[in-house]
matplotlib code that plots the C-alpha trace (Angstrom):
import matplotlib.pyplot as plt

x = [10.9, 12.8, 11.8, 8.5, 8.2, 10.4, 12.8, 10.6, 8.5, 11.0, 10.9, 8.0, 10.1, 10.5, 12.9, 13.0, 9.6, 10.1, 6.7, 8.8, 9.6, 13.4, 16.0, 17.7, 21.5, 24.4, 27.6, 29.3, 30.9, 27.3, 25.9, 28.2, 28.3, 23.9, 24.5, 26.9, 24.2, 21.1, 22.7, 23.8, 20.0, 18.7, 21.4, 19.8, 16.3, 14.7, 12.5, 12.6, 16.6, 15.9, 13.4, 15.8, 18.7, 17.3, 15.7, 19.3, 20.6, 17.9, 18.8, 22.3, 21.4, 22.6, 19.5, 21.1, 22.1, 18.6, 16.6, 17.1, 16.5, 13.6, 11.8, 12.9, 11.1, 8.1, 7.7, 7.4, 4.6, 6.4, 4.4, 6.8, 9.0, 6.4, 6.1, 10.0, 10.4, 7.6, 10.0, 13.2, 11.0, 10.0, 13.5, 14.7, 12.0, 9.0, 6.0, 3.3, 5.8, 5.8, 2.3, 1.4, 3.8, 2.3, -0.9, -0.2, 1.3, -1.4, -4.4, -2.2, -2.4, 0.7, -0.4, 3.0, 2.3, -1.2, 0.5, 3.1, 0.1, -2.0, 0.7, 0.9, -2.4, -2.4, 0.4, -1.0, -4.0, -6.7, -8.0, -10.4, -7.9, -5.8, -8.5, -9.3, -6.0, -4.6, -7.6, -6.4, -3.3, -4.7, -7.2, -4.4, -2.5, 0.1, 0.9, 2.2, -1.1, -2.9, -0.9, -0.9, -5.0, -5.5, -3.2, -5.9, -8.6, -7.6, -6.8, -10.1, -11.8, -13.3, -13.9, -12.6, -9.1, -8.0, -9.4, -6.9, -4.1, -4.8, -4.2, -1.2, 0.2, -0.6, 1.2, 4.5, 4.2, 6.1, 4.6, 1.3, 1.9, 3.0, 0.3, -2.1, -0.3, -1.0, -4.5, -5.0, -3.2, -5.4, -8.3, -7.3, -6.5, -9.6, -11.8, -13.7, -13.9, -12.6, -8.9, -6.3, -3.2, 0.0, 1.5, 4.6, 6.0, 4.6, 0.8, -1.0, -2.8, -4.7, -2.4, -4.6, -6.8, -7.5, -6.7, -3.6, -2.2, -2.9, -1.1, 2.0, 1.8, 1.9, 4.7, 6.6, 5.9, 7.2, 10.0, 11.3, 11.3, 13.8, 10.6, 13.1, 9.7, 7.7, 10.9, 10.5, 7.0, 7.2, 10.2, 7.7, 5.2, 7.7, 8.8, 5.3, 4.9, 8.4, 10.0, 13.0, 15.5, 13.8, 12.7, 15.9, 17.1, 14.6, 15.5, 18.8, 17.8, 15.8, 18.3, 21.3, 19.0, 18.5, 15.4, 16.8, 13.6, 14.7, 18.4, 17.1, 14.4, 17.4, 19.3, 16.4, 16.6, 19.8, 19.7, 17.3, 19.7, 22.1, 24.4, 24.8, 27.6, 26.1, 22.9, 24.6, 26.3, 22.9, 21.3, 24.4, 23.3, 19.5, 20.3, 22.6, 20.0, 17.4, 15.8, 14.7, 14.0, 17.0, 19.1, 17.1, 18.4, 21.7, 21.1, 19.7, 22.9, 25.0, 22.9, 23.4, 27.0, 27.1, 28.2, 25.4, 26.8, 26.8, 23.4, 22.6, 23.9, 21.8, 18.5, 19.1, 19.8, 16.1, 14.6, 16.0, 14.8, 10.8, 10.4, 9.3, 10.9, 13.7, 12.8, 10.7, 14.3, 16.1, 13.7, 14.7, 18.3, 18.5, 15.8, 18.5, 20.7, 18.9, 18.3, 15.0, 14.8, 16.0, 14.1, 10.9, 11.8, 12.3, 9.1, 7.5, 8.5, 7.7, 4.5, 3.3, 4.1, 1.4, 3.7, 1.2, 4.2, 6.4, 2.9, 2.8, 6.2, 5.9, 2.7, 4.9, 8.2, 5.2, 3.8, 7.4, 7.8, 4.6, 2.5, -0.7, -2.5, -0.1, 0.5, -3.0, -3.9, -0.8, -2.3, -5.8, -3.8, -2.2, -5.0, -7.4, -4.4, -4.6, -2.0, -2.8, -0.3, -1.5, -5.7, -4.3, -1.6, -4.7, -6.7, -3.9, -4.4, -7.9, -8.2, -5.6, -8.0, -11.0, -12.2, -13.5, -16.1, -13.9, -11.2, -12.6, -13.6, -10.3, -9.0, -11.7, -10.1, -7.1, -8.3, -9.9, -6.8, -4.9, -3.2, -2.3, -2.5, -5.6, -7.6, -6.7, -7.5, -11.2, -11.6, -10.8, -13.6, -16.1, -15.5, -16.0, -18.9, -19.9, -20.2, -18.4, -18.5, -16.8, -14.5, -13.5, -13.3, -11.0, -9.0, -8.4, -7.5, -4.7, -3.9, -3.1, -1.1, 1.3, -0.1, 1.0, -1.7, -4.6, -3.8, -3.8, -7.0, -8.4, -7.6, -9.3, -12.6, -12.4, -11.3, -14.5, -16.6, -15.4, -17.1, -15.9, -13.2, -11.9, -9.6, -6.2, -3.8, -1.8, -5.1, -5.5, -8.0, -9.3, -8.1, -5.6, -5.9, -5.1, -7.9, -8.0, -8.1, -4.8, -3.5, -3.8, -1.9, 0.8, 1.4, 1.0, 3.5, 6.3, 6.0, 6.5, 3.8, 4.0, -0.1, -0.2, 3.2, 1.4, -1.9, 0.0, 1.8, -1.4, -3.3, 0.0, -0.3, -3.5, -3.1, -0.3, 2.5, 4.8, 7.7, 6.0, 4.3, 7.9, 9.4, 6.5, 6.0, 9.8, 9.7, 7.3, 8.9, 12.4, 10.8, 9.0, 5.9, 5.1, 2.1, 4.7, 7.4, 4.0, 2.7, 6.5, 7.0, 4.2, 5.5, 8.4, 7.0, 4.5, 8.0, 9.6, 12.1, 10.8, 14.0, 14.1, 10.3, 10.9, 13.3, 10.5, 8.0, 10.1, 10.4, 7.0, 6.2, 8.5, 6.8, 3.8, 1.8, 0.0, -0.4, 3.2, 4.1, 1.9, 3.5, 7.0, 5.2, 4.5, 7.6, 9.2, 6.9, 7.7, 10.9, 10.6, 12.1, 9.3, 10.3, 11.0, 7.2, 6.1, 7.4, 5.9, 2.8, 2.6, 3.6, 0.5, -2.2, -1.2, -0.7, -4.2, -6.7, -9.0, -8.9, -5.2, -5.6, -7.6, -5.4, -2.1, -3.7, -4.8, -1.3, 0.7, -1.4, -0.3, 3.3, 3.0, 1.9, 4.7, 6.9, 6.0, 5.2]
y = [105.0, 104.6, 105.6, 104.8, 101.9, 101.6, 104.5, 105.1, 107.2, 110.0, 111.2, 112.6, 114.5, 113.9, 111.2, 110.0, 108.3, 104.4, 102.6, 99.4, 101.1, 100.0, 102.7, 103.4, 102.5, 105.1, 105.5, 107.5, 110.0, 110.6, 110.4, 113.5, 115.4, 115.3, 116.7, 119.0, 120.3, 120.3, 122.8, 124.7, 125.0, 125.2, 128.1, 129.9, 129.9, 126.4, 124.6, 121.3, 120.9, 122.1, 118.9, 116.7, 117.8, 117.5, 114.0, 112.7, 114.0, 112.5, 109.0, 109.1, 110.2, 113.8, 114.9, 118.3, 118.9, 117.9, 119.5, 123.5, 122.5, 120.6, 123.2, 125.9, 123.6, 122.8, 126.8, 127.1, 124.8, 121.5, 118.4, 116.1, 118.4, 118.2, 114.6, 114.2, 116.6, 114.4, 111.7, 113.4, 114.8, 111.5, 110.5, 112.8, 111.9, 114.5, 112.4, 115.1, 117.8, 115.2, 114.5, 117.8, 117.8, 114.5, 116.2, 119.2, 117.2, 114.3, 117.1, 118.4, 115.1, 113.0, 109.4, 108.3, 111.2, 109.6, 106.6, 107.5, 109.3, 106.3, 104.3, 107.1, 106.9, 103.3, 103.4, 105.6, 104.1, 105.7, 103.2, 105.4, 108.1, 105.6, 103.7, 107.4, 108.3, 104.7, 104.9, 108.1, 106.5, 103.3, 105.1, 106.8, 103.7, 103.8, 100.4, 100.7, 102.5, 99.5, 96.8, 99.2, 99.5, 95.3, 94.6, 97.0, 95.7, 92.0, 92.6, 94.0, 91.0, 93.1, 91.2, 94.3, 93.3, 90.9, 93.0, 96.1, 92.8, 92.4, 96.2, 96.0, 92.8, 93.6, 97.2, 95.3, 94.8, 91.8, 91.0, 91.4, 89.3, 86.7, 87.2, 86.6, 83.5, 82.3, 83.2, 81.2, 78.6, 78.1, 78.2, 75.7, 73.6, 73.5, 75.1, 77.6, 81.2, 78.9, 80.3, 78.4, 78.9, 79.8, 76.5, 77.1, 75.2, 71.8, 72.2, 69.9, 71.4, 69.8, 70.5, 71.2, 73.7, 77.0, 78.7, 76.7, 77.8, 81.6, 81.0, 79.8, 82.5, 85.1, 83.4, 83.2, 87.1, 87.4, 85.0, 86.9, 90.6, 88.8, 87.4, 84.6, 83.1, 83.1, 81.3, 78.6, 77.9, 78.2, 75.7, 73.6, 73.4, 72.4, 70.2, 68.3, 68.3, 66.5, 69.5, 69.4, 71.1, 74.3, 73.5, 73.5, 77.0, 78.7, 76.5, 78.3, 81.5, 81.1, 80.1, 82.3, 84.6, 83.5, 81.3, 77.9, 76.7, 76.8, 75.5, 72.2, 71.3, 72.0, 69.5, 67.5, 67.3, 66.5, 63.8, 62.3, 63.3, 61.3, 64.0, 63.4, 65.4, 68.8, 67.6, 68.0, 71.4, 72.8, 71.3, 72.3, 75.9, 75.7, 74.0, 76.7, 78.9, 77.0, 74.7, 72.2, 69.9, 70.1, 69.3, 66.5, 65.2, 65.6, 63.5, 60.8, 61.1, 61.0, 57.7, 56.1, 56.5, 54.9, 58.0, 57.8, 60.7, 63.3, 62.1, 62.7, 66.1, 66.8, 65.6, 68.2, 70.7, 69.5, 69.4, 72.9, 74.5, 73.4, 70.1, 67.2, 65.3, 65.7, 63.9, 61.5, 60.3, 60.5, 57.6, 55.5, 55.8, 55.2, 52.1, 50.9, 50.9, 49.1, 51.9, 51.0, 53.5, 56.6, 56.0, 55.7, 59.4, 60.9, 58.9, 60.2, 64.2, 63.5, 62.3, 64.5, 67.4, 65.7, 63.3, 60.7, 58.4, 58.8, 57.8, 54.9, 53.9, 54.5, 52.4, 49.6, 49.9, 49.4, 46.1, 44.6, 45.0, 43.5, 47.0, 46.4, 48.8, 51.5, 50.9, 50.6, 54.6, 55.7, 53.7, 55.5, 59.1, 58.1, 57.0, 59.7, 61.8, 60.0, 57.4, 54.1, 52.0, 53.1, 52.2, 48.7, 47.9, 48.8, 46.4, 43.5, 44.8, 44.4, 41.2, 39.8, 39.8, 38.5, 42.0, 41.0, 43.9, 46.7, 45.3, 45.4, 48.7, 49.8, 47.7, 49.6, 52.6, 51.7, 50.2, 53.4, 55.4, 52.7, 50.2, 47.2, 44.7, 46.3, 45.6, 42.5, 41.5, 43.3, 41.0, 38.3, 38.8, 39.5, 36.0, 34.5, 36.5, 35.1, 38.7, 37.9, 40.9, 43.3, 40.7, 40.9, 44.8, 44.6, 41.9, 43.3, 46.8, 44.4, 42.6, 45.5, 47.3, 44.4, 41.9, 37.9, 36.7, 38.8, 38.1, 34.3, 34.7, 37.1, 33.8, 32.1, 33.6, 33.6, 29.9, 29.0, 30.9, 28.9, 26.3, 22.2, 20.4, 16.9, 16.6, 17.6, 14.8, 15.1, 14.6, 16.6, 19.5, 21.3, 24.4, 26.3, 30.4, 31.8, 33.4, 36.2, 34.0, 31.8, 35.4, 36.5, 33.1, 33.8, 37.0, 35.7, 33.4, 35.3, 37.3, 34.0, 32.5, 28.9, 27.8, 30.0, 29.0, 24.9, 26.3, 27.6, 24.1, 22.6, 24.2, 24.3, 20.5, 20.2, 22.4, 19.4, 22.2, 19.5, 21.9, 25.2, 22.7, 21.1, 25.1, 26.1, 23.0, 23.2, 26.3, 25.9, 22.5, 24.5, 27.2, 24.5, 23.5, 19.8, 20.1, 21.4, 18.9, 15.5, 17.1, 17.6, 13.7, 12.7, 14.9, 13.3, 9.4, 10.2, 11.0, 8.0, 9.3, 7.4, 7.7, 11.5, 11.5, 9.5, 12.1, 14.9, 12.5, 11.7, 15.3, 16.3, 13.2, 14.6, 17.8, 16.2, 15.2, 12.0, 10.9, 11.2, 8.7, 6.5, 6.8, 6.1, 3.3, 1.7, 2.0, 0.4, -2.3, -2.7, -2.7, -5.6, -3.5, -4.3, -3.1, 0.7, 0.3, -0.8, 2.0, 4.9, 3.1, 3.5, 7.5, 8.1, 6.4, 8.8, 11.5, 10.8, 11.9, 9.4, 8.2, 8.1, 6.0, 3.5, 2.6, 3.2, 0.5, -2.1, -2.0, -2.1, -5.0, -6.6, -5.8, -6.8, -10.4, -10.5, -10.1, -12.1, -15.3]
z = [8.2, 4.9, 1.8, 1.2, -1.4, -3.8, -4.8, -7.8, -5.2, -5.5, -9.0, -10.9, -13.1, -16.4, -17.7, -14.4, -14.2, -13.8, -14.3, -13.7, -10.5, -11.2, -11.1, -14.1, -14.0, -14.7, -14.4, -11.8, -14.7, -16.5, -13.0, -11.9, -15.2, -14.8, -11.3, -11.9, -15.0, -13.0, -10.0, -12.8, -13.9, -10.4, -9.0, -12.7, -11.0, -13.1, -10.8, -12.4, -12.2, -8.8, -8.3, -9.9, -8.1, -4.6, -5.6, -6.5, -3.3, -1.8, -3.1, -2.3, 1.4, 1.4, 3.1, 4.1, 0.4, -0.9, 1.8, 0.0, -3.4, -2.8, -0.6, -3.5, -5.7, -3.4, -2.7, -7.0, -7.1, -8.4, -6.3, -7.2, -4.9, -2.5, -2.4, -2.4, 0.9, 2.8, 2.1, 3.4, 6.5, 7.4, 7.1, 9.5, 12.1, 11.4, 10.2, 10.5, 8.8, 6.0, 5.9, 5.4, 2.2, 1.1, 1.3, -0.7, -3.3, -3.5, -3.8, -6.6, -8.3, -6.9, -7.1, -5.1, -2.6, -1.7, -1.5, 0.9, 2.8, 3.0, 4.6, 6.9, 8.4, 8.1, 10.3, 12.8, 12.9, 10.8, 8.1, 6.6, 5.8, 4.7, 2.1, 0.8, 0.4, -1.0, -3.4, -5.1, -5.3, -6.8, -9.0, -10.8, -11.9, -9.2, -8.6, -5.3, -4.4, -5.4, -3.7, -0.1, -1.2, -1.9, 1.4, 3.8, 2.3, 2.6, 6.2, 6.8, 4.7, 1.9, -1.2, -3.1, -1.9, -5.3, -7.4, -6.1, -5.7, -9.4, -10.8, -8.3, -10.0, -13.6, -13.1, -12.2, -8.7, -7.8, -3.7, -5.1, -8.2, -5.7, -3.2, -6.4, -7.0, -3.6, -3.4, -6.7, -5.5, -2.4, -4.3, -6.3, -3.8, -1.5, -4.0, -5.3, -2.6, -0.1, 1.8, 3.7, 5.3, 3.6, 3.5, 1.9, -1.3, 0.1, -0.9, -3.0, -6.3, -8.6, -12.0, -15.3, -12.9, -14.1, -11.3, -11.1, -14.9, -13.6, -10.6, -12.4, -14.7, -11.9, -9.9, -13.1, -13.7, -10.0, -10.2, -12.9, -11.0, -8.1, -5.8, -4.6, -2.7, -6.4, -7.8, -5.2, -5.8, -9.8, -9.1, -7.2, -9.4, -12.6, -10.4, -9.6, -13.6, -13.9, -15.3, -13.1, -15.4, -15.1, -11.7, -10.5, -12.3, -10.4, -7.1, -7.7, -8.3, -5.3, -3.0, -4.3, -2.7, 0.3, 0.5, 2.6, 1.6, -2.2, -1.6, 0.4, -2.5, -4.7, -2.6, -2.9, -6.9, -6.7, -5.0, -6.3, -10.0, -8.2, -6.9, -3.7, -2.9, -4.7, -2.7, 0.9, -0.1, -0.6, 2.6, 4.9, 3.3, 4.4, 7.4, 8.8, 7.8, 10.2, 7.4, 9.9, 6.6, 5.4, 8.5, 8.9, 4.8, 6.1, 9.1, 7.3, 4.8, 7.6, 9.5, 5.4, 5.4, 9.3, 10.5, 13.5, 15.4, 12.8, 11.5, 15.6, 15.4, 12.5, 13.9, 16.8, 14.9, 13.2, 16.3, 17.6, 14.2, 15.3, 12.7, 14.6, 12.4, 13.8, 17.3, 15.1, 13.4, 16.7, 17.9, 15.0, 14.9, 18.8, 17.8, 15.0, 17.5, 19.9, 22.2, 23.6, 26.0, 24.3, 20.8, 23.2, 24.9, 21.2, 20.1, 23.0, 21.9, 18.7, 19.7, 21.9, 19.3, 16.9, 14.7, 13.8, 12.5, 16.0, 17.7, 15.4, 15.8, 19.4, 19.7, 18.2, 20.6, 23.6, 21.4, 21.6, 24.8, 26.2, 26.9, 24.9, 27.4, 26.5, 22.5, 22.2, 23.0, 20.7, 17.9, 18.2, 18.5, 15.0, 13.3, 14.3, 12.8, 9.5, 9.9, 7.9, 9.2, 12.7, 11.9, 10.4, 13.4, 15.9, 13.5, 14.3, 18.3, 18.3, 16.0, 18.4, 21.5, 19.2, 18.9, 15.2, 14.1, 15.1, 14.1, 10.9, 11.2, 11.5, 8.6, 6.4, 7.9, 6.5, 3.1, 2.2, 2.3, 0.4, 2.7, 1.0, 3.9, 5.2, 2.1, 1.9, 5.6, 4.8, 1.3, 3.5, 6.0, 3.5, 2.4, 5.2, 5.6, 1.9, 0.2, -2.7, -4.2, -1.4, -1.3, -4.6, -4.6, -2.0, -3.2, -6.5, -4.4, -2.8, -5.9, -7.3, -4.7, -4.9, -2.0, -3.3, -0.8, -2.4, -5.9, -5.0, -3.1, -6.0, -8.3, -6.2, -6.1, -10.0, -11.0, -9.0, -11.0, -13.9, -15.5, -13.5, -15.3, -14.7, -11.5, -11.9, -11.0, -14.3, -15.9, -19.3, -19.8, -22.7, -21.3, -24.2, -23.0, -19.9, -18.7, -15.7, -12.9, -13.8, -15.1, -11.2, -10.1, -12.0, -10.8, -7.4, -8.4, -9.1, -6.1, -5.4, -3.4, -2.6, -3.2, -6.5, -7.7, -7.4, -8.8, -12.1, -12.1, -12.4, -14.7, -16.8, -16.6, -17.5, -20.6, -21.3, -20.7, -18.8, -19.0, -17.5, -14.6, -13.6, -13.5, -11.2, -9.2, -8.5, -7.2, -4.9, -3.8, -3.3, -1.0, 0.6, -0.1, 0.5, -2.1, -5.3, -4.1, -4.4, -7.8, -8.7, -8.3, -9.8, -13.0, -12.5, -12.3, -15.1, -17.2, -16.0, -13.6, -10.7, -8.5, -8.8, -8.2, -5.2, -3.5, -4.3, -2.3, 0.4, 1.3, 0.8, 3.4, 5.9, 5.8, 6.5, 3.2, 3.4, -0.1, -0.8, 1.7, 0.4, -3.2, -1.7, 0.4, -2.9, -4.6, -1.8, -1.7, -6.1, -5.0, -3.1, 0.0, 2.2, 5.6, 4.1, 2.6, 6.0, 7.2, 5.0, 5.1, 8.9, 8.1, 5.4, 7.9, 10.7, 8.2, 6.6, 5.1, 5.6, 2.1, 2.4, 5.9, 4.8, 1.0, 3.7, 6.5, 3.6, 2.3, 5.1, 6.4, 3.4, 3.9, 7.5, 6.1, 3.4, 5.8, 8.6, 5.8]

ax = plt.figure().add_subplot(projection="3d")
ax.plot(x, y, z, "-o")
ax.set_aspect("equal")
plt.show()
């Protein structure tokens, strides 16, 4: 074994105390010339030079040199001595010779000696000698005493353990004041005297949390001691609460000493700074060192540049490093590619290892190609996992074969965690179902994660509420304010769907906003909607620009809308072009409605009559 703890173990002497536990630093001339005094001292009988001087020997590894002058010393009573000589013992392979020093210097009062016994017994074994001896170690302030103390204890599941982790980590002890940090860090994240895993710097924690602000202080107090681990998670946290310039000093610091973990969220940061180039230096560093995140960055850097290979190389090298990722990204660059079968193998890895997304996306490759049996268990597998894409695609799969109430279900499934589509698909069968009130609460959900379709059908369900106004056909109104549901239309509008962008046309119109109505009726006409192109020409015609109203009409008509080939069947007939109207009038009675069909047939049975006069 080495020396035990930290070298601050060695010296009870004197000025050679560190409470920091940090050596002091000298230079090799000072270093010498204190040597050179103290074997002076020692060869003239004094027992602490000859303490000192075997503890420096000690430290630079001249065990033969140290070994006299520490026994000398041991023989006069110093304990420090003592404790010093079960270090160089143990050194030289005699644990029991050593712990029988350590003994003889921790019952004289040596808190590092019953220290460095404790971890002997632990170490062979016997926890009870161990706590008793670590707890006169702890008990006298020694810090690494208290840390070896908190870690037997926590491994044995005593609730004494944080309070020793504590001592440890408010005397200066760096793994402890890291360990604290952790522990209050899983608290805060699944609550009060609960515990989880170690989870590394990805965790989620409620920020603003008690435990939270203690844990940052105690990562910081780490950090700042070299814990390169602390200075990832301090770096995390800053970086969650959009501090990213000091987020990404101790990133560095973190990964300048090693920590790949550090150097690829560094990578990350810059990035997302827009340093790409910095970004890949950094991830080519945590990748070599088997950051299975970070090779996968580079592969996707690689498959944005177009250079698929690399990006192929860089997946393995994910995959080989145990991230499922890396299979996961195979399967869609080999999909890009139109590599059916080999994006379903790396799917299939993927899958099988857990990935909910590479189930998803493998459930999907089996739609295209016609295996709904097959997709169908891959979708369940992701959903169960937590996937919401996968719960709403197995709500398309179920609503496809008329499977109605579960597919539902699995739309709810899918609302609840916040997919878009899925909430609207849920307001939609509450309406049919006539709850009007689910079916608002999930169309405003929709609405507001960005769905066109549910803020149009939100609109809806509020401009019925409203009070009846006079029928729009370029009829006026009294209405002067926007109110919430024509608020919803327009934003369904310029997401730019079709029905809302007509809607806001028309009650634009009836508010006697000619211009606004013509902007939004012409849109909708352009992207083809046969009911903007008829309200577009009647605007049109209403402003006396019956020829351009009659090009609006004509390709509403040819889309299919009745009413507008009856308008062009009577401008025709003004004309005095009889056969045209003849012609459009036949087109609006098979295009109907039946209101349409029966003004269409009276009219062109009056044509037919002109012409046949």
């Amino acid at each position: 074994m080495n020396v035990m703890g930290d070298k601050a173990t060695l010296f009870e002497t004197g000025r050679f105390v560190q409470p920091s536990g940090e050596e002091p630093t000298r230079d090799e001339a000072a270093e010498a010339a204190e040597e050179a005094r103290r074997r002076l001292q020692a060869e003239a009988g004094d027992v602490e030079s000859m303490s000192v001087l075997g503890a420096m020997l000690l430290r630079r590894g001249d065990l033969d040199g140290a070994e006299p002058q520490l026994r000398a010393a041991t023989a006069a009573g110093d304990r420090a001595a003592a404790n010093n000589l079960g270090v160089l013992l143990h050194q030289r392979g005699y644990p029991d010779e050593a712990a029988g020093w350590w003994r003889i210097a921790a019952v004289a009062g040596s808190a590092a000696a019953a220290h460095a016994l404790g971890r002997h017994h632990r170490e062979r074994g016997d926890e009870p000698a161990a706590e008793y001896w670590l707890r006169q170690s702890a008990e006298q302030g020694h810090a690494l005493g208290a840390y070896a103390l908190a870690d037997l204890l926590e491994h044995r599941g005593d609730a004494d353990a944080g309070q020793w982790m504590r001592a440890a980590a408010e005397r200066g002890h760096r793994e402890a004041a890291y360990r604290l940090a952790r522990a209050l860090d899983r608290r805060a994240a699944v609550g009060e005297g609960e515990t989880g895993p170690d989870n590394g710097v990805d965790m989620e924690t409620p920020t603003g949390a008690p435990e939270t602000d203690e844990a940052e202080q105690w990562y910081r107090q780490a950090a700042a001691r070299g814990h390169r681990r602390a200075a990832l998670h301090l770096g995390a946290i800053l970086e969650r609460r959009g501090e990213l310039r000091e987020a990404g000093r101790w990133y560095l610091t973190s990964a300048k000493d090693g920590e790949a973990r550090a150097a690829c969220a560094l990578g990350f940061l810059l990035r997302d700074a827009g340093d790409t180039e910095s970004a890949a230096v950094w991830w080519l560093r945590a990748a070599q060192d088997g950051d299975g995140n970070a090779a996968n960055a580079l592969g996707a850097l690689h498959a944005e540049r177009g250079e698929t290979q690399t990006a192929e190389r860089w997946y393995r090298a994910a995959m080989d490093a145990g991230d499922d990722n890396g299979a996961y990204n195979l399967g869609l660059l080999c999909a890009e590619q139109g590599r059916t079968a080999q994006a379903e193998q790396w799917y299939r890895r993927a899958a099988y290892a857990g990935h909910r997304e590479a189930a998803n996306a493998l459930a999907i490759l089996l739609l295209q190609v016609g295996d709904t049996s097959g997709a169908e268990p891959w979708f369940s597998k992701a959903a169960e996992a937590g996937s919401v894409d996968a719960a709403f695609n197995l709500g398309i799969l179920y609503a496809g074969r008329g499977e109605e109430r579960v597919a539902l279900r699995c739309y709810e499934q899918a609302a609840a965690a916040g997919h878009t589509e899925a909430a609207l698909q849920v307001g939609i069968a509450r309406l049919r179902e006539g709850d009007e009130a689910a079916a608002e609460r999930h169309l405003r959900c929709a609405a507001g994660g960005g769905s066109a379709e549910a803020a149009y059908r939100l609109a809806a369900v509020l401009d019925a509420r409203r009070p009846p106004v006079s029928e729009h056909e370029l009829g006026e109104s009294s209405l002067n304010v926007k109110t919430e549901c024509e608020e919803w239309y327009e934003r369904a509008a310029s997401q730019g769907h079709r029905r809302a962008q007509v809607r806001v046309g028309m009650l634009a119109a009836a508010r006697g906003d000619v211009v606004e109505a013509a902007r939004w009726y012409r849109a909708a006409a352009e992207a083809g909607s046969r009911n903007g192109a008829f309200n577009l020409g009647l605007l049109l015609a209403r402003e006396g620009s019956e020829p351009e109203a009659a090009v609006w009409w004509e390709r509403a008509a040819d889309a299919g809308h009745g009413r507008a080939a009856l308008r062009l069947a009577l401008v025709y007939a003004r004309r005095g072009e009889l056969a045209e109207g003849q012609r459009w009038a036949d087109r609006a009675v098979a295009l109907g409605p039946a209101e349409v069909t029966e003004r269409a047939g009276r009219l062109r049975d009056a044509l037919r009559e002109e012409l046949s006069a």
